[in-house]
DRENDO-45138 format. One line per 5 residues: for each residue y, z, x of N, C-alpha, C. Coordinates in nm, 2 decimals. Last residue first. Example, Ala and Ser with C-alpha at 12.3 -4.5 7.8 and 13.67 -1.06 7.14 Angstrom:
BEGIN
-0.22 0.71 1.28 -0.11 0.71 1.37 0.00 0.79 1.29 ~ -0.57 0.78 1.32 -0.45 0.78 1.23 -0.33 0.78 1.32
//
This chain:
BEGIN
6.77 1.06 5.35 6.62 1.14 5.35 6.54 1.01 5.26 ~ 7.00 1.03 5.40 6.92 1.01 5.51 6.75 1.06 5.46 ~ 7.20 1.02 5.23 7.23 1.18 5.31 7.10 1.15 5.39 ~ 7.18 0.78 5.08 7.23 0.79 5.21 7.28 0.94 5.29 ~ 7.03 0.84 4.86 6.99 0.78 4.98 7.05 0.76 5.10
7.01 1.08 4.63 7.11 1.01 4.75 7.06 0.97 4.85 ~ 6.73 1.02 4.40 6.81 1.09 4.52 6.89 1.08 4.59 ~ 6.72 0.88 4.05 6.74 0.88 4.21 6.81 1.00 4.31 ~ 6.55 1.08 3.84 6.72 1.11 3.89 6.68 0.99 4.01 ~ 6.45 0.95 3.51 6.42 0.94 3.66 6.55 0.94 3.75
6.31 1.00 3.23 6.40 0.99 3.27 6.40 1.03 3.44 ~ 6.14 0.90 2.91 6.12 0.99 3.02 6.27 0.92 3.14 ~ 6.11 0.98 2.58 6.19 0.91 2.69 6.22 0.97 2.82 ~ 5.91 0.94 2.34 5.93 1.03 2.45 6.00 0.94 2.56 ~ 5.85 0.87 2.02 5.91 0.85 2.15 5.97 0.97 2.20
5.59 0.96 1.80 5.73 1.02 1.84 5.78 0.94 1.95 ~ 5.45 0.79 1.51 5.43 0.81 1.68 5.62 0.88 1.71 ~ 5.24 0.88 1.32 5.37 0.89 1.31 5.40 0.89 1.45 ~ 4.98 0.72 1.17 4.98 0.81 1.26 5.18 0.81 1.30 ~ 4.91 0.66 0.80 4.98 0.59 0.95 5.00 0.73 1.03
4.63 0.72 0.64 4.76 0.78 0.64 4.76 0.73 0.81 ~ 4.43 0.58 0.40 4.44 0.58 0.57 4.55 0.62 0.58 ~ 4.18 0.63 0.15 4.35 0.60 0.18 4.35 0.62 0.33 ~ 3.95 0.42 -0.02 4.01 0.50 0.10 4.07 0.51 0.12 ~ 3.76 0.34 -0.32 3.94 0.35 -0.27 3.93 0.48 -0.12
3.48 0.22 -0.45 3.50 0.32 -0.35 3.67 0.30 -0.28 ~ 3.41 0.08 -0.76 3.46 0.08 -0.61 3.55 0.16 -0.53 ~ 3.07 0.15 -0.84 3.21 0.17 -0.88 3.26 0.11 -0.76 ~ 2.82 0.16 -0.90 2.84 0.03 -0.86 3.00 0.04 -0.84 ~ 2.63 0.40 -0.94 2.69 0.36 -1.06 2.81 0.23 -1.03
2.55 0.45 -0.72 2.46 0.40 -0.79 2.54 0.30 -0.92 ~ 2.76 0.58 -0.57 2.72 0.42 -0.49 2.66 0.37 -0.63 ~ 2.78 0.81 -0.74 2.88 0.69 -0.72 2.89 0.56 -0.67 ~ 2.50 0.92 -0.70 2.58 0.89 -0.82 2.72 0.79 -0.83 ~ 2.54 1.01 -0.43 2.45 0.92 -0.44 2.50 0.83 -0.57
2.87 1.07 -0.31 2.77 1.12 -0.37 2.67 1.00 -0.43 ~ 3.07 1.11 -0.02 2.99 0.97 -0.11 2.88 1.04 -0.17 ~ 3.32 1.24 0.16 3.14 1.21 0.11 3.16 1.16 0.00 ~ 3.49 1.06 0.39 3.46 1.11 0.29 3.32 1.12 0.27 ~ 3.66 1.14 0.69 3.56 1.15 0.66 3.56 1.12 0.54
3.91 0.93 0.85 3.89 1.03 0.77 3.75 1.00 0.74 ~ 4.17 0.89 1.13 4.07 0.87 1.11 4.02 0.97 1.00 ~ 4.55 0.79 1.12 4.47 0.89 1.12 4.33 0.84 1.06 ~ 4.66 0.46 1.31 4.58 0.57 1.13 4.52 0.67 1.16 ~ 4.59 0.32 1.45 4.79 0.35 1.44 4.76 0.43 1.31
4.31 0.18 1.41 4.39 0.20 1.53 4.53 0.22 1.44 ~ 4.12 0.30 1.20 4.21 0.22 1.24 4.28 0.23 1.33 ~ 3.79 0.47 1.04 3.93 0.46 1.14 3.96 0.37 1.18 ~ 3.58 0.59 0.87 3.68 0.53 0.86 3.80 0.55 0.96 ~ 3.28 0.73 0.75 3.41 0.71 0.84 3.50 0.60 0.81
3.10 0.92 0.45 3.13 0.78 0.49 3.25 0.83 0.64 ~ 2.80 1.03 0.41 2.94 1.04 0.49 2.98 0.96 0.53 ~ 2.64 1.09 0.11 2.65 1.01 0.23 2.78 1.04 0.31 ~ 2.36 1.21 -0.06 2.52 1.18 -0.03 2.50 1.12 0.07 ~ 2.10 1.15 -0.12 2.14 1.25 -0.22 2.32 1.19 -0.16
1.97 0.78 -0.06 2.01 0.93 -0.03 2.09 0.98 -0.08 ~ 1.85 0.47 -0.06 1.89 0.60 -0.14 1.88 0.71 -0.11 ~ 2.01 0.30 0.23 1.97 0.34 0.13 2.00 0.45 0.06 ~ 2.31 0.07 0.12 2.27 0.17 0.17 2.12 0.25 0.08 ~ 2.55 -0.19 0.32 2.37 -0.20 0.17 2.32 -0.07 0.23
2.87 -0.24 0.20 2.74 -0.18 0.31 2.64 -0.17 0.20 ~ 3.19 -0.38 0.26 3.08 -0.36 0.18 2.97 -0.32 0.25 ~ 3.49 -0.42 0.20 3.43 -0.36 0.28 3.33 -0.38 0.19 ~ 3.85 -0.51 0.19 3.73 -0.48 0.15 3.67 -0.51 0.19 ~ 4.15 -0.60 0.29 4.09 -0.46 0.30 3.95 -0.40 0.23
4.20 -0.84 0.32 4.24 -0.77 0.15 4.17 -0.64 0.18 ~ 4.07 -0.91 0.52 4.20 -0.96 0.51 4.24 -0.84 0.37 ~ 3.80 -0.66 0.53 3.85 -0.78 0.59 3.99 -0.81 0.57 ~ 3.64 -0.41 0.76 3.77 -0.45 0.59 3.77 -0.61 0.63 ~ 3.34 -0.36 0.91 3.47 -0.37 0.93 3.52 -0.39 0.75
3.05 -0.14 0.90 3.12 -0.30 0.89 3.28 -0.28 0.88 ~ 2.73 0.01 0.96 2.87 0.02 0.97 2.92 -0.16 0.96 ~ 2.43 0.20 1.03 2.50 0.11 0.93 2.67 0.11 0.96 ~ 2.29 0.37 1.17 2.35 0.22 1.27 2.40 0.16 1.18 ~ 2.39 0.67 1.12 2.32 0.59 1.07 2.37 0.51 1.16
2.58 0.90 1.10 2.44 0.96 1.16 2.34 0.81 1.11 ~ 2.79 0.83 0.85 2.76 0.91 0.99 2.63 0.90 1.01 ~ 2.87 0.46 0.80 2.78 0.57 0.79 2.77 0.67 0.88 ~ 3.16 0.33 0.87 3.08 0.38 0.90 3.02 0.46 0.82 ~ 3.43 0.08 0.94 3.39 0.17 0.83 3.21 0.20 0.89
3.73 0.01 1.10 3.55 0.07 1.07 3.55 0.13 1.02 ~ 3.94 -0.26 0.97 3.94 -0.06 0.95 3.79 -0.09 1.00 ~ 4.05 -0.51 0.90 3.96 -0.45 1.08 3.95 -0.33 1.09 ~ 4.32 -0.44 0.71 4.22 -0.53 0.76 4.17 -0.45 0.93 ~ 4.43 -0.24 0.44 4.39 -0.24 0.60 4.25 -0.34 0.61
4.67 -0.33 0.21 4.54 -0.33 0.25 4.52 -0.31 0.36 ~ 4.93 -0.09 0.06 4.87 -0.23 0.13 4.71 -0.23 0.19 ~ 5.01 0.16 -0.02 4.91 0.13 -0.10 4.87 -0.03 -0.06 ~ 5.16 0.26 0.12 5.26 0.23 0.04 5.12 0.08 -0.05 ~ 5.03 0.50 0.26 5.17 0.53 0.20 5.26 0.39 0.11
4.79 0.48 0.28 4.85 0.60 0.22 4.96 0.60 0.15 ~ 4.62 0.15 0.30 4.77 0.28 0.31 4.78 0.37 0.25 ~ 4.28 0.10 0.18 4.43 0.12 0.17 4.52 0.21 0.26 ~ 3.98 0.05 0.16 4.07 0.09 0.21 4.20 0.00 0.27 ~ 3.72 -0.01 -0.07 3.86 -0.07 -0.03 3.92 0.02 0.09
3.39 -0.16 -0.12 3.54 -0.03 -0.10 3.61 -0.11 -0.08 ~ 3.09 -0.06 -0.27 3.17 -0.17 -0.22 3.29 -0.09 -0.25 ~ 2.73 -0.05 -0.14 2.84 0.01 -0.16 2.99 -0.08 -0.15 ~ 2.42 -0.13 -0.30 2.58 -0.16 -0.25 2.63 -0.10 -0.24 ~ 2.11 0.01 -0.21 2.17 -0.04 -0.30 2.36 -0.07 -0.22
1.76 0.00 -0.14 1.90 -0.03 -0.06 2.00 -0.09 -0.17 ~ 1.44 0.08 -0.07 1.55 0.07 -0.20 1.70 0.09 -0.14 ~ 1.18 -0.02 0.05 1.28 0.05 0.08 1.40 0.01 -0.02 ~ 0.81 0.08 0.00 0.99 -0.02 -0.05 1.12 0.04 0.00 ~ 0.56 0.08 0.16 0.63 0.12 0.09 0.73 0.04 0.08
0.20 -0.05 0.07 0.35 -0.12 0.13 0.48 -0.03 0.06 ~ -0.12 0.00 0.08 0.00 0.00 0.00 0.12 0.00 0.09
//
């Protein structure tokens, strides 16, 4: 007898936090699995996963804070589409500043 392995869709989006645009080239990952696939142009995503009670999805973008969510089995099953929000990383400038020495006191 031949067991089956039951693999159902998961299909998502991730989005901006902040002003609800799409993230293209986001990874998207299963924890603790070799399952994983990028967003494409319109920020959607899709993975064939099997059946397990939850799941831990990742997600990270370069210039985005990275986020875990769980994925309850009931949500993949029931075919819905999975919304991730990515909040932009806020970069501070740091302006560094360099005394020259007096070069002519010889040193």
């Amino acid at each position: 007898m031949h067991s089956q392995i039951i693999s159902f869709t998961l299909n998502g989006k991730v989005v901006d936090a902040q002003d609800g645009s799409p993230i293209e080239l986001a990874s998207v990952y299963i924890s603790e699995t070799a399952i994983f696939t990028e967003t494409d142009a319109l920020g959607n995503f899709q993975l064939f996963l099997p059946q397990k009670e939850n799941y831990l999805i990742k997600v990270n973008r370069l210039g985005f804070k990275p986020i875990e969510k769980k994925i309850k089995w009931k949500e993949v099953q029931s075919g819905k589409l999975i919304e991730i929000l990515l909040t932009r990383i806020v970069n501070t400038e740091v302006e560094i500043t360099a005394e020259n020495e007096d070069m002519e006191s010889g040193g």
